[in-house]
N, C-alpha and C positions, 0 to 999 in steps of 0.2 A: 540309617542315621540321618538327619536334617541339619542342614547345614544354613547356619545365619546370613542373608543377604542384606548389605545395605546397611550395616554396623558399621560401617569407615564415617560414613557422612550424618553428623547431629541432625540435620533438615528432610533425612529419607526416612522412614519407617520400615522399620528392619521387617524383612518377612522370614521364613521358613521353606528352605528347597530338599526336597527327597530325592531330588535327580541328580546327574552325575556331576562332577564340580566345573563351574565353567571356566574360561580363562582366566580370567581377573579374580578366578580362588584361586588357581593353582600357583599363579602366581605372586600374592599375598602369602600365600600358606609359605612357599620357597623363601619370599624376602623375608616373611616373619622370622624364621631360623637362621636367617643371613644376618640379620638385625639383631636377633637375640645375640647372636656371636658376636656381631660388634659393638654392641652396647656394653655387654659383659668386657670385651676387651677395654670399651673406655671406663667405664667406671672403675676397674680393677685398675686402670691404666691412671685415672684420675687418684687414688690411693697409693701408688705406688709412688709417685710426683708428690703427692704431697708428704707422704713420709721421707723422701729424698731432701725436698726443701726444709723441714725441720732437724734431720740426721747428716744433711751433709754443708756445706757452704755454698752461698748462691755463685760461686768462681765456679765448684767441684757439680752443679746443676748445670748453670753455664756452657762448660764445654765438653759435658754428656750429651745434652739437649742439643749442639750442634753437630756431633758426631753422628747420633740418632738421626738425626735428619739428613744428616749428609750420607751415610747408608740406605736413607731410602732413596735418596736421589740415584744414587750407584745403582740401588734394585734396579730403578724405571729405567735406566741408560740398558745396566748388561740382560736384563729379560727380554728386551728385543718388541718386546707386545706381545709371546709369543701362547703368556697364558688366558688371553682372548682366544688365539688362533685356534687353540686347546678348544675353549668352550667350544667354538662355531663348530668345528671338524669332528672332536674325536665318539658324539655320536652315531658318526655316518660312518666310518674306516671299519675295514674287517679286523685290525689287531691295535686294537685304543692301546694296550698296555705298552706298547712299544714306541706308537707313536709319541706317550708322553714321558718316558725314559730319553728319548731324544731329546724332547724338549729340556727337560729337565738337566740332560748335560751341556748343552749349547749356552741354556741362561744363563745357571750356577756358573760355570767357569768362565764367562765373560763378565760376568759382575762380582766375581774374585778378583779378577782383575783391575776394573774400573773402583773398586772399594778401596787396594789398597794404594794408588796414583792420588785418586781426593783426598782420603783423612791423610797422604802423606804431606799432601801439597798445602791443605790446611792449617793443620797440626805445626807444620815447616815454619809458614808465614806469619802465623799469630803469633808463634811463641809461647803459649800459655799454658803448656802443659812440656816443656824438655824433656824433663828427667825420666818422664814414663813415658815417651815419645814411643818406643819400637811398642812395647805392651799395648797401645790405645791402637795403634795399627795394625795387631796381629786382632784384636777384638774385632773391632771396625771389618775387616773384608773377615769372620766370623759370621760376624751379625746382617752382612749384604748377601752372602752366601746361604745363610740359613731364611733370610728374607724371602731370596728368590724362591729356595724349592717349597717354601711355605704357600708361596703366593698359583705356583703353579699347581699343586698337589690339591691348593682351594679352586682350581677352577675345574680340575677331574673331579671335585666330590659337587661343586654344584651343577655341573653337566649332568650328572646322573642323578641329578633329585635327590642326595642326601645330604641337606644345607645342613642336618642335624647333627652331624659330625662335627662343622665349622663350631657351632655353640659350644661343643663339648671340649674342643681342642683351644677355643679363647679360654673358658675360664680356667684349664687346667695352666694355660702360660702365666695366665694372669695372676695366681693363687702361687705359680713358684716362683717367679719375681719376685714377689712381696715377701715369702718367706726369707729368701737368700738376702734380701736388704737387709733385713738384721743381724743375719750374721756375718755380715759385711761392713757395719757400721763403722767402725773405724780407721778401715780400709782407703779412703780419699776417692780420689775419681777412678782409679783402677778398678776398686771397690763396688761403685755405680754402676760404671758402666760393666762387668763382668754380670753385676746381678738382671742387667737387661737382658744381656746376650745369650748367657750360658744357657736360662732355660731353655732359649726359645729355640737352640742347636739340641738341644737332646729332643725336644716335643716334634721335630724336622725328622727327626731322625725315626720316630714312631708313623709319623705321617706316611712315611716311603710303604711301609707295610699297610697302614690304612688304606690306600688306595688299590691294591689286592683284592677287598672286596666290595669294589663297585665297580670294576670292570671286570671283564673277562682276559684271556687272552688271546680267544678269536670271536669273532661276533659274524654270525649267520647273515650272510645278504649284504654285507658294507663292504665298501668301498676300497681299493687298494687309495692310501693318500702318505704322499711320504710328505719331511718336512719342509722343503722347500713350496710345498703348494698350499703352505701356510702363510709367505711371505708377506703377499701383498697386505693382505686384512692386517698381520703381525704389527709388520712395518708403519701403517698407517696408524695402530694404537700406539707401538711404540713411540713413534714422536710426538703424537697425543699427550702419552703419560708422561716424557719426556718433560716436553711445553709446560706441559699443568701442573706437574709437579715443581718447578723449578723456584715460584715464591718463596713456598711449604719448605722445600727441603734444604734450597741453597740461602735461604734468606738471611735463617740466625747464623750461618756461615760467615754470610756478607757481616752482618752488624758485628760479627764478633770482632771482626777483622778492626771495624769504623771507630765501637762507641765501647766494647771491652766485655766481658763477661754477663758483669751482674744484672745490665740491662737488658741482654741477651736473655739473661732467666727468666723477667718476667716477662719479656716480650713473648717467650716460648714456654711458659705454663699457660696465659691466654690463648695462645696458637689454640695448645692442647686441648682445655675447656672447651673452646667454641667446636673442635674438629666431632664433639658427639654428637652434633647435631646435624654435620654431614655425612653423618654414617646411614645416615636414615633415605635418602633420598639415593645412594651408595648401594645402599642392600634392594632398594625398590629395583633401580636400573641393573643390576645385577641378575638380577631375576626375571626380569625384562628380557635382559639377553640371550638367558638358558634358554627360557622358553621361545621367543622367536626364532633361537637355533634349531629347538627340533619341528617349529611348523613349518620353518623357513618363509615364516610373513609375521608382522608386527603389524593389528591393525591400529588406525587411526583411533577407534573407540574405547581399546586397552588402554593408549596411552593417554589419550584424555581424562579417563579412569582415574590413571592413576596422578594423574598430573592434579587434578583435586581432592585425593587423598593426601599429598602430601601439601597441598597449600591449608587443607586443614590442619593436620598436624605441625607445622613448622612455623605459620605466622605465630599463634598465641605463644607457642614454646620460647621465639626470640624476641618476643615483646616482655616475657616474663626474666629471661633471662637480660636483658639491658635492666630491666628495674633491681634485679639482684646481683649483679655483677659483680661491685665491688666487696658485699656478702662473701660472695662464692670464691672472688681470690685472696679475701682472707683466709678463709677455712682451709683450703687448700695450701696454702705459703705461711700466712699469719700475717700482720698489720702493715710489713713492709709488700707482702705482695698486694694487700688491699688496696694500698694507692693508686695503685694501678688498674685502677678496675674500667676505665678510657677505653684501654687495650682490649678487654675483654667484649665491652658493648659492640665496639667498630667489629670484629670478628665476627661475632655473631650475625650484624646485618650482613657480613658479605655472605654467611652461609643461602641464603635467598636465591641468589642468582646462580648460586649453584646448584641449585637444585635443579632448575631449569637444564639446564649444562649436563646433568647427568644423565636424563629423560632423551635429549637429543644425542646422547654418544650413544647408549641404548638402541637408538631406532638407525643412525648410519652405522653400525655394526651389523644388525639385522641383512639393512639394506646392503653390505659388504660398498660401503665408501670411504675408501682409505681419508681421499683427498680431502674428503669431509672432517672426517675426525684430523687431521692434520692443521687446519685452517683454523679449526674453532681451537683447538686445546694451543696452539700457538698464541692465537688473539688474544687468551686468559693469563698463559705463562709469561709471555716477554712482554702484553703491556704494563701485567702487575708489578716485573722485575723491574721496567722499568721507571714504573711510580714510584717503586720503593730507592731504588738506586738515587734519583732526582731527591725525594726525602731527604737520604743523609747527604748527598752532597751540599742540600741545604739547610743542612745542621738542624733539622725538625727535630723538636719532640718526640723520642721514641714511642710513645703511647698515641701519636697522631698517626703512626707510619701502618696502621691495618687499614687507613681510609686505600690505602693503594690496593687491597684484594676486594675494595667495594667497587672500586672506579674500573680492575681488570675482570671482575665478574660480571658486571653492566654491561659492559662492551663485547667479552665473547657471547655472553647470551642473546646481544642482538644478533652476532656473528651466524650461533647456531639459528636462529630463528628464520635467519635469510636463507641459509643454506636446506632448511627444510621445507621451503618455498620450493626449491629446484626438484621438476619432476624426477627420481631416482632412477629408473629405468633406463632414459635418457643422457645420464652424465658419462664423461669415460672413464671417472673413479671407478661408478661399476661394473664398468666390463673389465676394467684393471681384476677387481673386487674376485669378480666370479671366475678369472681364470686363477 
């Protein structure tokens, strides 16, 4: 069968290959299913928001949308990094299935933990929900619990080449969400946020058995690796994911805290909107990773590859997307979120420099440079918290306050740019790396 060359780029002339698929298919074809999965998760995710913003109250959107976010921030803390460490390792180990049963107890129970300290500490201080205060907290470390074996169970099924699983298991979350919202409707915010959570604990719960058949439970030729000689790489995504996550997840925390709910809503339907456009450059790097896991090299000419696949795909997408913006958070909210459509353009340009951002986490993973990944995903997470911080203490316009993930995306992508000047070989991140 012949496979199409040279369909990513308008300016190439596609040709016809009957030979075996080179790198830069194998791994198009992986991110395509990484993509499908998360495009399906946003669009479904996008419908699901928007029916919430018309069925519930922008208060009861409010401080779901902060909770959600502050559960994924929990994820990134209690999963240690440890569903990278997964990817790199568990094609080389003689017993994958065990070693990601470990992982999998280690994350889940430390970010049971760290879920229910945040929404309690949050929840505490806002004030904005008392009365279902214990209920929003037993959800909340639910939802970071189910987060984590989600997120680690997707790095055993893309380690093994079957992104196509991922596809299967978003639209099924996504499709019960939306069902349970209606019959939740009247329900308030307990209502909301239960029809987030609950599916995504049973579809967690199917996953543990899907991963059954993409490993074995011993494998011919690999390597004894228990989990501690996962640390270093772990560790170094961990605060990675940490850093970079901390805008995203703690931000509509911060605002709720500052400026009250409603504008916390639409501040964090915009989030949402513009986040489908990082999924793409998300699923590339993703794919990126599997596979320089199992060459154990990432060349230069892959990543440049793909580094202009997605400047084609993303520039017109966010040029199209600022001219429709305030469009798109009508339809989605209706005319009070349309005003806000500020919010939405700013988002969108920050997705830019993320892209970049992802393509370098990618290649220091490959390369096992903790330090690397620690530096950049810092530079991104605490200069943008603290553009946004400086924001509201300067009483800014909520709809001006996304220029802070344009100004901390510019800055780590020089970060990572510099840092992929340094010969790899060379640094002691990777000798950290490789033991």
């Amino acid at each position: 069968m012949g496979v199409i060359e040279g369909w990513e780029f308008p300016w190439i002339k596609p040709k016809v290959s009957t030979g075996p698929m080179s790198e830069s298919e194998l791994v198009r074809e992986q991110g395509g299913w990484v993509f499908a999965g998360s495009i399906s998760n946003s669009i479904l995710g996008f419908a699901f928001w928007a029916l919430a913003a018309h069925l519930f109250t922008s208060s009861a959107v409010g401080i779901t949308g902060s909770l959600v976010s502050l559960s994924s921030l929990a994820t990134s803390i209690g999963m240690l990094g440890l569903d990278n460490g997964l990817v790199r390792f568990i094609g080389r180990v003689d017993r994958p299935r065990a070693l990601m049963w470990q992982v999998l107890l280690v994350g889940g129970g430390l970010s049971s933990v760290v879920g229910i300290v945040l929404s309690a500490v949050v929840l505490g201080v806002s004030n904005a929900a008392a009365q279902e205060f214990a209920i929003l907290v037993a959800l909340s470390v639910a939802l970071t619990t189910s987060q984590t074996c989600f997120q680690i169970t997707d790095g055993s099924i893309l380690a093994a080449r079957k992104s196509e699983y991922l596809a299967y298991r978003a639209v099924a979350y996504g499709l019960a969400k939306i069902v349970l919202l209606f019959a939740v409707a009247t329900a308030g915010v307990v209502g909301l946020f239960g029809s987030y959570t609950l599916p995504l604990l049973a579809i967690t719960v199917v996953s543990l058995f899907l991963v059954w058949r993409v490993w074995p439970v011993r494998k011919e030729g690999g390597i004894p690796t228990r989990l501690r000689e996962l640390s270093s790489l772990s560790i170094g995504n961990w605060i990675h994911g940490f850093t970079y996550s901390l805008p995203s997840r703690l931000g509509p925390s911060i605002m709720l805290i500052f400026v009250g709910p409603s504008p916390v809503a639409y501040f964090f339907i915009a989030l949402q909107l513009a986040e489908v456009l990082n999924y793409i450059p998300e699923s590339v790097s993703k794919s990126l990773f599997a596979h320089g896991s199992l060459r154990d090299h990432l060349p230069t000419s892959l990543t440049s590859s793909m580094r202009r696949l997605l400047a084609a795909i993303l520039v017109p997408m966010v040029a199209l997307g600022v001219v429709l913006a305030s469009i798109g958070m009508t339809i989605v909210g209706g005319t009070t979120y349309g005003a806000h459509g500020l919010a939405l353009q700013l988002f969108l340009l920050a997705t830019l420099p993320k892209a970049g951002i992802q393509l370098y986490k990618a290649q220091f993973n490959v390369d096992r440079r903790p330090v690397a990944l620690i530096v950049m995903g810092s530079a991104l997470g605490l200069s943008t918290l603290a553009f946004l911080v400086t924001g509201l203490a300067l009483r800014v316009d909520p709809d001006w306050l996304p220029v802070s993930w344009i100004l901390g995306g510019v800055l780590a992508l020089g970060v990572g740019w510099w840092l992929s000047r340094r010969p790899a070989a060379s640094g002691p991140e990777t000798r950290a790396g490789a033991g």
